[in-house]
ChimeraX commands (.cxc) that place a marker at each C-alpha (Angstrom):
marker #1 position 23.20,24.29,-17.42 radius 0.5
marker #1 position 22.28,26.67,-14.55 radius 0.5
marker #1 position 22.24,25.16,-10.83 radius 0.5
marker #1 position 18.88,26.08,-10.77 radius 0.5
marker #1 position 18.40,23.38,-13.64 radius 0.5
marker #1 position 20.96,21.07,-11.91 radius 0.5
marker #1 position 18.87,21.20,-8.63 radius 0.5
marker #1 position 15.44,20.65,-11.05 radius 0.5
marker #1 position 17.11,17.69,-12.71 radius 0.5
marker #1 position 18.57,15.98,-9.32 radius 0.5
marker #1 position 14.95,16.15,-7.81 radius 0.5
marker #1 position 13.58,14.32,-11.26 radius 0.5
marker #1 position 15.59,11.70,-10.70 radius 0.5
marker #1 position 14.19,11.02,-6.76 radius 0.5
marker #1 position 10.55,11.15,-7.84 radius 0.5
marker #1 position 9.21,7.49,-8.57 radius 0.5
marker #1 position 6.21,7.27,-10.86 radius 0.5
marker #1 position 4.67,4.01,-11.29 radius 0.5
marker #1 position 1.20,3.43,-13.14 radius 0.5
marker #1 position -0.76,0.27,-13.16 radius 0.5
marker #1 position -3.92,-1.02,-15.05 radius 0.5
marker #1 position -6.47,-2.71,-12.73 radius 0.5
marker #1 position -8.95,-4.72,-13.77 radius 0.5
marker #1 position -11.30,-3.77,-11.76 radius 0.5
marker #1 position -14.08,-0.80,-11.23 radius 0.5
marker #1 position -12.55,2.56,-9.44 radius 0.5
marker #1 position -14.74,2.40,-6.16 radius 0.5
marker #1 position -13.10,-1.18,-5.69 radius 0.5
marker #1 position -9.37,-0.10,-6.32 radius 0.5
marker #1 position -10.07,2.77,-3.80 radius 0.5
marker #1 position -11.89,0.54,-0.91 radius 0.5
marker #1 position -8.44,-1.24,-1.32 radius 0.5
marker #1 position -6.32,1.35,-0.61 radius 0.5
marker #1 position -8.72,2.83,2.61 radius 0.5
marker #1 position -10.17,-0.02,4.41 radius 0.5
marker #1 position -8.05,-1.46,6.71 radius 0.5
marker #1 position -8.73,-4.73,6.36 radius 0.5
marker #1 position -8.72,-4.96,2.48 radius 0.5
marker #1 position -5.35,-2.91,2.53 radius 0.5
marker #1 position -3.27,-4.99,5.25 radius 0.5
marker #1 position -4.04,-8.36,2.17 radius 0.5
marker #1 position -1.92,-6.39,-0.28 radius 0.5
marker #1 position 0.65,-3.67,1.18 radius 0.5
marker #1 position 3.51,-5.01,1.72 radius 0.5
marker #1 position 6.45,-6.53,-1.24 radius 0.5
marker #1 position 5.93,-10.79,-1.84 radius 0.5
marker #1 position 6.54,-12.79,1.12 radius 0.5
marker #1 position 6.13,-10.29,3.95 radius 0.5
marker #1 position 2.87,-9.91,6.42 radius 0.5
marker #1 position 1.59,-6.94,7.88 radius 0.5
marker #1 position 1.25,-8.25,11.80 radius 0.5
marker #1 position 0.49,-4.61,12.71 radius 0.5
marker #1 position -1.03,-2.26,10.58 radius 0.5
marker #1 position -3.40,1.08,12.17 radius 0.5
marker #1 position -4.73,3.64,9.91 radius 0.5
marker #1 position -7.42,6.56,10.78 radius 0.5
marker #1 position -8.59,7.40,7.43 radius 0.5
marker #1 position -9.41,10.89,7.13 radius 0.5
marker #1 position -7.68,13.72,6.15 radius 0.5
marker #1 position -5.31,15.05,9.10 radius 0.5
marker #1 position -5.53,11.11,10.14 radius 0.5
marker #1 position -2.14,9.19,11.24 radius 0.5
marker #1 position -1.69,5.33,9.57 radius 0.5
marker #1 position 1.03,3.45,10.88 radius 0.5
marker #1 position 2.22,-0.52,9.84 radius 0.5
marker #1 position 4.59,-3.16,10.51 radius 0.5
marker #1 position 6.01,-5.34,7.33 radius 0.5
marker #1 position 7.46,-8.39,8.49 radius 0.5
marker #1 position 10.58,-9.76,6.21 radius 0.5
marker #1 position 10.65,-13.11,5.48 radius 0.5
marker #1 position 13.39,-13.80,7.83 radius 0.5
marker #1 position 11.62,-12.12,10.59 radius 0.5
marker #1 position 12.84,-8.72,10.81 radius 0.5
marker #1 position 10.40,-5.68,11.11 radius 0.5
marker #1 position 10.51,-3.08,9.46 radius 0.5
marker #1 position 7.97,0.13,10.52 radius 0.5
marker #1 position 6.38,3.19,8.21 radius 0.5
marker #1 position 4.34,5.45,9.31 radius 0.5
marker #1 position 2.53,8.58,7.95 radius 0.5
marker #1 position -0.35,10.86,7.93 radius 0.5
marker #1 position -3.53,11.68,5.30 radius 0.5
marker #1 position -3.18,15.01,3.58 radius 0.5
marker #1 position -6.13,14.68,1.24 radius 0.5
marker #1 position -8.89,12.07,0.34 radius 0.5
marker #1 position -11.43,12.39,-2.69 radius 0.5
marker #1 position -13.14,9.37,-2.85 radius 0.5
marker #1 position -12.59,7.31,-5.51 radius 0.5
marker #1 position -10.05,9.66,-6.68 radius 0.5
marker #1 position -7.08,10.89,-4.97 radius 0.5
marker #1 position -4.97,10.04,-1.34 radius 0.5
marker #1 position -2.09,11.87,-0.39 radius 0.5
marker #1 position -0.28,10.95,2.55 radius 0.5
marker #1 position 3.03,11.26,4.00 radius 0.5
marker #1 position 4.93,8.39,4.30 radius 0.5
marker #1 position 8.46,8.18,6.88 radius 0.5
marker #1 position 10.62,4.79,7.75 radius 0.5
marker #1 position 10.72,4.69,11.84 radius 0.5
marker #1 position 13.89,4.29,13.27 radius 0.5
marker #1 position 15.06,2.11,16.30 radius 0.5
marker #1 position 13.44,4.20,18.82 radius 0.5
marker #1 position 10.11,5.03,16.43 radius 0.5
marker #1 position 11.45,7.88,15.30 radius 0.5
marker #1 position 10.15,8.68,11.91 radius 0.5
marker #1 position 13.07,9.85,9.44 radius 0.5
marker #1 position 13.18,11.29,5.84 radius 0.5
marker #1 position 9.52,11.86,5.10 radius 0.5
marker #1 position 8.06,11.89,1.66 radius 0.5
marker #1 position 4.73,12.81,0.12 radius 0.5
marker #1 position 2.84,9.72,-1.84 radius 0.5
marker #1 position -0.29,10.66,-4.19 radius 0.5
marker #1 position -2.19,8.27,-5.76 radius 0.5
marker #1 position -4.68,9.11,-8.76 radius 0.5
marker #1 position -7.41,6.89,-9.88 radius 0.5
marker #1 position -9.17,6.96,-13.19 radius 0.5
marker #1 position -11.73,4.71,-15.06 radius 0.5
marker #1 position -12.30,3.22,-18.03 radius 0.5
marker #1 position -14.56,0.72,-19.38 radius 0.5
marker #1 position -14.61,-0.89,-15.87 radius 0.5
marker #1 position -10.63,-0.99,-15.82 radius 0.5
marker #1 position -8.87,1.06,-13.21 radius 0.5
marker #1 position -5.41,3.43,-14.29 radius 0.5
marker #1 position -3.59,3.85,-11.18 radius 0.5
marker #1 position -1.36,6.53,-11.12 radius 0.5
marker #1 position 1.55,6.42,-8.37 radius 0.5
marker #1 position 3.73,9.20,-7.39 radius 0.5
marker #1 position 6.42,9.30,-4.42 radius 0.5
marker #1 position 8.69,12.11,-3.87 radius 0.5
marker #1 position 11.40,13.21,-2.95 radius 0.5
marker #1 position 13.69,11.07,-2.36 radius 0.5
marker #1 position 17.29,11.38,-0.46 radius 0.5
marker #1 position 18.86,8.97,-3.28 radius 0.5
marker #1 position 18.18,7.28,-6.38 radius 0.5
marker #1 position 19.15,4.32,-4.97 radius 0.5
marker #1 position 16.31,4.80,-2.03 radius 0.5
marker #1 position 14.26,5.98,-5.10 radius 0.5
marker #1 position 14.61,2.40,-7.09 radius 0.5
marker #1 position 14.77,0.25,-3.62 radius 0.5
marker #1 position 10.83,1.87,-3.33 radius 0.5
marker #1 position 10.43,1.15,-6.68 radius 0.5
marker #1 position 10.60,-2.91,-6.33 radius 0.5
marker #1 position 8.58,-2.59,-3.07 radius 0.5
marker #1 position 5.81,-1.06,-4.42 radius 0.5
marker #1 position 5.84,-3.11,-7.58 radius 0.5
marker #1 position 5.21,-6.14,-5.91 radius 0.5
marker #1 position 2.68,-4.47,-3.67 radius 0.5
marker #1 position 0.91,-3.65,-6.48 radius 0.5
marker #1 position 1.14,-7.32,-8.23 radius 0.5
marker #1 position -0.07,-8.27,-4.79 radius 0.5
marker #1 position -3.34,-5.54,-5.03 radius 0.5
marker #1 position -3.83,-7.42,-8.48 radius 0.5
marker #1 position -3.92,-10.56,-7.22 radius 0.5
marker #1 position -6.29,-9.42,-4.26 radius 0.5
marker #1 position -8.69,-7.46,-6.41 radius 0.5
marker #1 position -8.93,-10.67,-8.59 radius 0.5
marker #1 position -9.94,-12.89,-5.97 radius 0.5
marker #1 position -12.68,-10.05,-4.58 radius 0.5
marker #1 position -14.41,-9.88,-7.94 radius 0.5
marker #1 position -16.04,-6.92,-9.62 radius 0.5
marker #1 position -18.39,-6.33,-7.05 radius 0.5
marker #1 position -15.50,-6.64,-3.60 radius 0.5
marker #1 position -17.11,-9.01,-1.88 radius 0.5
marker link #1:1,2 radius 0.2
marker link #1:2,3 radius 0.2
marker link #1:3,4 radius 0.2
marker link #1:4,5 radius 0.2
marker link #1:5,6 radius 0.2
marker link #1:6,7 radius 0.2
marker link #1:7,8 radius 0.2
marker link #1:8,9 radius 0.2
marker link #1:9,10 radius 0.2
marker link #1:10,11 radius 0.2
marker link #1:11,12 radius 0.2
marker link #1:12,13 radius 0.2
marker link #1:13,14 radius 0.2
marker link #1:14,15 radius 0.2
marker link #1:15,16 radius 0.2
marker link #1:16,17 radius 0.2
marker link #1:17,18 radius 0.2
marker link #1:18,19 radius 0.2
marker link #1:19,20 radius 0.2
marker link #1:20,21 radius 0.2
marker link #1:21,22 radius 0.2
marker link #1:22,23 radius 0.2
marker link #1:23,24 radius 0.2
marker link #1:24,25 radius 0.2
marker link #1:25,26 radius 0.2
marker link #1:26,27 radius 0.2
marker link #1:27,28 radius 0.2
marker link #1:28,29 radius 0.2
marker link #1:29,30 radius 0.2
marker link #1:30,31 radius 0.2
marker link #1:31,32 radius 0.2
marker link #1:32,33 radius 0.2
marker link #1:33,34 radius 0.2
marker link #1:34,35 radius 0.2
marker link #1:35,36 radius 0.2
marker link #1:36,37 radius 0.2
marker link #1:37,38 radius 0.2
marker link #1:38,39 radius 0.2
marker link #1:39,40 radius 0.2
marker link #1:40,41 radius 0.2
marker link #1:41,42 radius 0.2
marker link #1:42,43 radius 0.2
marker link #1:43,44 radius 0.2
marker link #1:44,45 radius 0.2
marker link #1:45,46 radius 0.2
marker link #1:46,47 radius 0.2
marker link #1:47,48 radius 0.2
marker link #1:48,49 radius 0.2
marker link #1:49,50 radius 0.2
marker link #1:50,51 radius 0.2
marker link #1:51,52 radius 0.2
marker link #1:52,53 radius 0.2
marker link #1:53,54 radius 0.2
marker link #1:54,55 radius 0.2
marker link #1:55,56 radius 0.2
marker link #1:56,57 radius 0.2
marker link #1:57,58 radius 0.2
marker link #1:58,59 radius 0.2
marker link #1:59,60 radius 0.2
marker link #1:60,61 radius 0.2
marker link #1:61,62 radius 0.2
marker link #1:62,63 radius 0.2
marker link #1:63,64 radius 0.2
marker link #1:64,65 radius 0.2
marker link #1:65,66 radius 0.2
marker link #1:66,67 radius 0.2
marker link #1:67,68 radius 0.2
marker link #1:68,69 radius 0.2
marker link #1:69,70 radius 0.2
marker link #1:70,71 radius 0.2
marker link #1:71,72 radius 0.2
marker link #1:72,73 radius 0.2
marker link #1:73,74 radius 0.2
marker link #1:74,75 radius 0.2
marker link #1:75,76 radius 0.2
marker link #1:76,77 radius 0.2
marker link #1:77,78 radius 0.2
marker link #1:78,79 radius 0.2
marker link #1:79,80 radius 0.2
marker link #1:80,81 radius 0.2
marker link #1:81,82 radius 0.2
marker link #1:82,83 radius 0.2
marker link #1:83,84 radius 0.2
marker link #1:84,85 radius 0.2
marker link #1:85,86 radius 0.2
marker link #1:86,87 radius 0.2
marker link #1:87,88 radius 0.2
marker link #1:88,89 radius 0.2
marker link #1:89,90 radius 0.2
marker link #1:90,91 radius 0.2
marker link #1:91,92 radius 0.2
marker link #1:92,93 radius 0.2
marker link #1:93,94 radius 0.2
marker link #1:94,95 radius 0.2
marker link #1:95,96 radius 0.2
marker link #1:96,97 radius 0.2
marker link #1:97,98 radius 0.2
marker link #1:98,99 radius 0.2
marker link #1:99,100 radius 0.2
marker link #1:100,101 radius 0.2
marker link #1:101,102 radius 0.2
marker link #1:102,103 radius 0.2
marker link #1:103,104 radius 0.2
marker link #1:104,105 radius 0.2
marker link #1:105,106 radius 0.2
marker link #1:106,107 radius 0.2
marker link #1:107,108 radius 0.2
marker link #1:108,109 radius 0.2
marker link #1:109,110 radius 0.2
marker link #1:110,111 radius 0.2
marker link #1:111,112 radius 0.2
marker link #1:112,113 radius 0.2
marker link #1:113,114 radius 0.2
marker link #1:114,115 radius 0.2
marker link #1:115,116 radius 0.2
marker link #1:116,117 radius 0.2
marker link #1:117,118 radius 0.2
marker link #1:118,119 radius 0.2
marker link #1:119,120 radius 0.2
marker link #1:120,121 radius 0.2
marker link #1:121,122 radius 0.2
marker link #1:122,123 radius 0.2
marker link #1:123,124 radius 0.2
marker link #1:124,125 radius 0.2
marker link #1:125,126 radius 0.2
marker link #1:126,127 radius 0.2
marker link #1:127,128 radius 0.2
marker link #1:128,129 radius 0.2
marker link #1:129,130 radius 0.2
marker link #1:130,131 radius 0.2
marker link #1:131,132 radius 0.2
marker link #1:132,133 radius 0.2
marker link #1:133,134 radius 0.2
marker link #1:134,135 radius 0.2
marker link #1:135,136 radius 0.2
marker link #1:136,137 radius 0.2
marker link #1:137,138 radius 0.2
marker link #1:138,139 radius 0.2
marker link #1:139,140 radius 0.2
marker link #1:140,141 radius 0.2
marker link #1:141,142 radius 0.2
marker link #1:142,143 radius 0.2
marker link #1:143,144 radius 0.2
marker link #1:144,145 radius 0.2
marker link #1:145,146 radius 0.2
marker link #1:146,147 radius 0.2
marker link #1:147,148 radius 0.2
marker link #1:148,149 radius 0.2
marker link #1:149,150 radius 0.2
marker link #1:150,151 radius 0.2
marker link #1:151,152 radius 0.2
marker link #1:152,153 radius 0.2
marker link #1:153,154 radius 0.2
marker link #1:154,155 radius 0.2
marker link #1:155,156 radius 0.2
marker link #1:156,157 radius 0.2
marker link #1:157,158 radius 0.2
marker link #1:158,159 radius 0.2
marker link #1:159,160 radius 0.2
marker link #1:160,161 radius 0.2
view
């Protein structure tokens, strides 16, 4: 195998790809995701709040949130909107802050949204990531943040309110 194919392969591997059946209309998966105060219910893994959470949503706009552990310990992500189609597409950055709120290794998030007979496909991409290991961590993260958004769309009904 060439390194060119080697290098192709390795970046595979740090690209996480998750897709997830909603049951619920398109426009209400996608208020989820870009109001603030329907997103901060759902975005974070089971067990951990969102005391903090700021997001200007608009393409070129900066989010940032806190997740709170469990045991108390903060942990901070921040990012910025690349592109919004409503009821379609975001892409946003998305960068762990360090000690000093520093963001570090930076990667680019798009989310796809299609409908069918009022169900929802979500379509998930992150990439790239420095490991597979920080590939699969992000993985179980944003698994149960999604069985979290299923449980939240649930209680808001078909029509979000």
């Amino acid at each position: 195998m060439s390194e060119k194919n080697d290098h192709a392969a390795e970046s595979a591997e740090r690209v996480l790809v998750i897709t997830r059946i909603f049951d619920a209309p398109r426009s209400l998966v996608f208020k989820a995701w870009t109001q603030p105060e329907r997103l901060a219910h759902w975005c974070c893994p089971r067990g951990f709040t969102t005391p903090f959470h700021e997001s200007d949503i608009r393409t070129g706009g900066a989010w940032r949130v806190c997740m709170r552990s469990p045991e108390g310990k903060d942990y901070w992500v921040q990012g910025r909107y690349r592109e919004i189609v409503e009821s379609e597409r975001l892409v946003f950055t998305h960068a762990w802050e360090d000690a000093e709120g520093k963001p570090g290794h930076e990667t680019l998030v798009t989310v796809n949204f299609t409908e069918h007979d009022g169900k929802t496909t979500q379509t998930f991409r992150q990439a790239i990531f420095k490991s597979v290991e920080n590939r699969d961590s992000h993985e179980k993260g944003w698994s149960e943040s999604f069985d979290n958004l299923a449980d939240y769309l649930e209680k808001m009904g078909t029509h979000g309110e």
